[in-house]
C-alpha positions in Angstrom: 11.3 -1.3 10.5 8.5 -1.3 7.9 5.8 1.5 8.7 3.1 -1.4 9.7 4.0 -4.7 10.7 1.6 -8.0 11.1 3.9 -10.0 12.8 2.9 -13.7 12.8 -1.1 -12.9 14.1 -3.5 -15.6 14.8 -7.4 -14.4 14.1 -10.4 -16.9 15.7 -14.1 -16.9 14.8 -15.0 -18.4 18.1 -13.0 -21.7 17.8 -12.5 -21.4 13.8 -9.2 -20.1 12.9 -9.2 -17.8 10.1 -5.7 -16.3 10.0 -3.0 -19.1 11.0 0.0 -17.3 11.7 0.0 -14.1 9.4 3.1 -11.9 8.4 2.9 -9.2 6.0 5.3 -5.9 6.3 4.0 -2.5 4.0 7.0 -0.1 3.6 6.1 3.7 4.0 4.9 5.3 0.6 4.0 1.6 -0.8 1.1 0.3 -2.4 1.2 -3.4 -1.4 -1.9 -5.4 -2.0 -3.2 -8.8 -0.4 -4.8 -11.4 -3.2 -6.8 -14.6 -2.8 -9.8 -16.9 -3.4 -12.5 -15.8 -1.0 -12.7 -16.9 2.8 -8.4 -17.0 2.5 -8.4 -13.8 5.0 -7.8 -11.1 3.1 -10.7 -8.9 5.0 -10.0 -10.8 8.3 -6.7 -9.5 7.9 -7.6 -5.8 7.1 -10.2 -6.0 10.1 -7.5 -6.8 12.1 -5.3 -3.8 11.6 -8.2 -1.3 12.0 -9.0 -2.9 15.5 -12.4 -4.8 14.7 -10.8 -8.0 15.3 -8.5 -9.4 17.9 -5.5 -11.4 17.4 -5.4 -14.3 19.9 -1.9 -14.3 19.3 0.8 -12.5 17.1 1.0 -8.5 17.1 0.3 -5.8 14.5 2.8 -2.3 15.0 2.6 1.2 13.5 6.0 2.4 13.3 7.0 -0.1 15.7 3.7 0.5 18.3 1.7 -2.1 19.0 -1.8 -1.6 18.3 -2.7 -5.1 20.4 -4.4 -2.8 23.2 -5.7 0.2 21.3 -9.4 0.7 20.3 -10.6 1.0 16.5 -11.4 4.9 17.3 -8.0 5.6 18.4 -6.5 3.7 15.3 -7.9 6.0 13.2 -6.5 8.1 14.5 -3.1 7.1 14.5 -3.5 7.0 11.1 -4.6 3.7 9.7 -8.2 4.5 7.9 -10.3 1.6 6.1 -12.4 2.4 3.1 -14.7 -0.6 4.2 -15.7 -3.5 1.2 -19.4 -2.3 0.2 -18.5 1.0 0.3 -20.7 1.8 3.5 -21.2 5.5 2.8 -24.2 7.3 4.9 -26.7 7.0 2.3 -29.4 9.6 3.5 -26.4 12.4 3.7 -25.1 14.3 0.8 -21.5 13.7 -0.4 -20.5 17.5 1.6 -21.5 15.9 4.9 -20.2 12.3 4.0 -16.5 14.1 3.4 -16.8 16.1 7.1 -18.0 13.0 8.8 -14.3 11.5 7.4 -12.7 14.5 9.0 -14.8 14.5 12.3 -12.0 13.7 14.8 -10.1 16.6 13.1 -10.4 20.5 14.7 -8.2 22.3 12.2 -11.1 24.0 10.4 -9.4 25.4 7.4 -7.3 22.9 6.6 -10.5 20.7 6.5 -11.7 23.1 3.8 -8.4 22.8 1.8 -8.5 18.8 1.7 -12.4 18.9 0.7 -11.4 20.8 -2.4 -8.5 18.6 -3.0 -11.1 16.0 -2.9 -12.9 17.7 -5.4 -9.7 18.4 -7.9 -9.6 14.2 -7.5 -13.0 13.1 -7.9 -14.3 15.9 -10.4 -17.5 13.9 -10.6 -18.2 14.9 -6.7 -18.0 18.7 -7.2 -20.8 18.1 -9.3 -22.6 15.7 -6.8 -21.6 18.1 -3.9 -25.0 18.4 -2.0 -26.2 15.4 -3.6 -27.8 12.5 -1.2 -24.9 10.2 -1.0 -27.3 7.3 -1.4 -29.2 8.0 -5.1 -25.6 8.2 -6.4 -24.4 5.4 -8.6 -22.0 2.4 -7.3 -18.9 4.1 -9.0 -20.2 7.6 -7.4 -20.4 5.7 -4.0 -17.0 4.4 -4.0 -15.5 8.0 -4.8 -17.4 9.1 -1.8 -16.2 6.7 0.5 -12.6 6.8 -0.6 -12.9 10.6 -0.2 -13.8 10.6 3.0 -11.9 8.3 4.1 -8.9 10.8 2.6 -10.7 13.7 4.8 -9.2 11.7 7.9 -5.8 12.3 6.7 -4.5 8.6 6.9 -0.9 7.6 6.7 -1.9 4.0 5.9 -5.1 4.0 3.9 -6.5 0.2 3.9 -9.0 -0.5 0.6 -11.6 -3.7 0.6 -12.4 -4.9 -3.1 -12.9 -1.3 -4.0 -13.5 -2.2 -7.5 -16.4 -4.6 -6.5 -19.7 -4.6 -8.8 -18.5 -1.4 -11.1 -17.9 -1.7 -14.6 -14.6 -2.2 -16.7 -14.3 1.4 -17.1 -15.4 2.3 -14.0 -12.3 0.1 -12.7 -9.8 1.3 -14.3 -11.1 4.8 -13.2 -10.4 2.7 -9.7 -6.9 1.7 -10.2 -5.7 5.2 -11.9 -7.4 7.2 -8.6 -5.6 4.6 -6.4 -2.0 5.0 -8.2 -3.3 9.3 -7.3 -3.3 8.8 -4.2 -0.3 6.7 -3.4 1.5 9.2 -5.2 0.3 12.2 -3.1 2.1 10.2 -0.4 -0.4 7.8 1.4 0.6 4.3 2.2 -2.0 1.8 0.4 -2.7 -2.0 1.4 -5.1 -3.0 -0.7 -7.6 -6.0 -0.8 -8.6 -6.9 -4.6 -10.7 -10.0 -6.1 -9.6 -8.3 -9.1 -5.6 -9.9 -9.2 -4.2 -9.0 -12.1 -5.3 -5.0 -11.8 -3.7 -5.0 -8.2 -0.6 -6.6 -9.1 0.0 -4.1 -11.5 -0.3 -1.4 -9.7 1.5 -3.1 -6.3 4.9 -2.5 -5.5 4.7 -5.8 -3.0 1.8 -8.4 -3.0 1.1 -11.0 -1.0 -1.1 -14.6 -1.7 -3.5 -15.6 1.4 -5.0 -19.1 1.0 -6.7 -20.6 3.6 -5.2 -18.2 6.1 -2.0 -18.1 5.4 0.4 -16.6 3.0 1.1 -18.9 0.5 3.2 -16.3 -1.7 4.8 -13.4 -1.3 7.1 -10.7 -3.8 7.3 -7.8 -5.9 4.0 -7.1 -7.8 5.2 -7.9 -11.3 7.0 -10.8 -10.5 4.2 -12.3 -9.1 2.3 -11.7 -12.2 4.7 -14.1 -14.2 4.4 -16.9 -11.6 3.0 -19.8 -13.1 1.0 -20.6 -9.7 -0.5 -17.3 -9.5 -0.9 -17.1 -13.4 -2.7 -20.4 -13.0 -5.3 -19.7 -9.6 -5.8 -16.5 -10.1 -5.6 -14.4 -13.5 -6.5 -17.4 -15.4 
């Protein structure tokens, strides 16, 4: 049993069906990532899982649970936390009360404290920004913060939209190496990227969405050397 399951889920706009039949499994400790053309589901599929949207049919399980009946709140805090495409930070706080508002459903006060400064020892750049307003920061800056507090929540499966979207080739990288961090410090990762190549390197399992459904499926690196995705997506 995989630590979250989608098993087979059906996902309607009104009478358009965006996800036709869905099935992706991510392994405890894995980064796996999801890759396609825009509009194949990748987001619809992540809004899913957090309890935003609604499967009209299929299931999605955390360690075997079944999420179909549980409200986005209470998600969370199972233990399945979105850093949300856009970055969606609360621009007129600082970066301190950005990280606490990731930890609000938490009570364990000095343990807080001990995961802000971890937060701090992996974005250096946010110690510096500490009581900064979160919203003069710059895009890169941005998507430290809401990563980070995301983190603050504690999440056993952290789920990341096109976190490298509109920052700068060195800025990406800086993306990819923080994400590898963090996987390594134990947090499961799904990962939504426009950006194939960079996830697939990084992924231990990847899956292709087009048009809704998954097209493709395998380890990271072999997907890499598929002429299909070679040709689609990394050009």
């Amino acid at each position: 049993m995989a630590l979250l399951e989608i098993d087979d889920i059906r996902v309607f706009y009104d009478n358009i069906e965006a996800l036709k039949g869905v099935s992706i499994a991510v392994e405890e400790h894995q980064i796996v990532t999801l890759v396609g053309a825009n509009g194949a589901g990748k987001t619809t599929t992540l809004r899913a899982i957090s309890g935003l949207l609604h499967p009209r049919f299929g299931d999605i399980r955390l360690d075997g649970e079944s999420l179909a009946d549980i409200p986005p709140h209470e998600i969370s805090q199972m233990g399945i936390v979105q850093v949300p495409e856009g970055r969606r930070i609360f621009a007129r706080l600082t970066v301190d009360e950005n990280l606490h508002m990731g930890a609000f459903a938490r009570n364990d006060r000095a343990v807080i404290a001990e995961d802000k400064e971890r937060m701090m020892t992996l974005f250096p750049r946010l110690k510096e920004r500490i009581k900064q307003v979160a919203g003069t920061l710059s895009g890169g800056e941005q998507q430290m913060v809401a990563t980070a507090r995301a983190l603050m929540a504690r999440p056993r499966v952290l789920l990341m939209d096109e976190p490298s979207m509109g920052l700068s080739p060195v800025l990406v990288e800086q993306v990819f190496q923080t994400i590898r961090a963090i996987n390594k410090q134990g947090v499961t990762i799904l990962l939504v990227e426009q950006n194939a190549l960079a996830a697939l390197n990084i992924a231990d399992y990847a899956y292709v969405l087009e048009s809704g459904k998954v097209a493709l499926f395998g380890r990271g690196a072999d997907l890499i050397d598929d002429e299909k995705v070679q040709h689609a997506y990394l050009g």
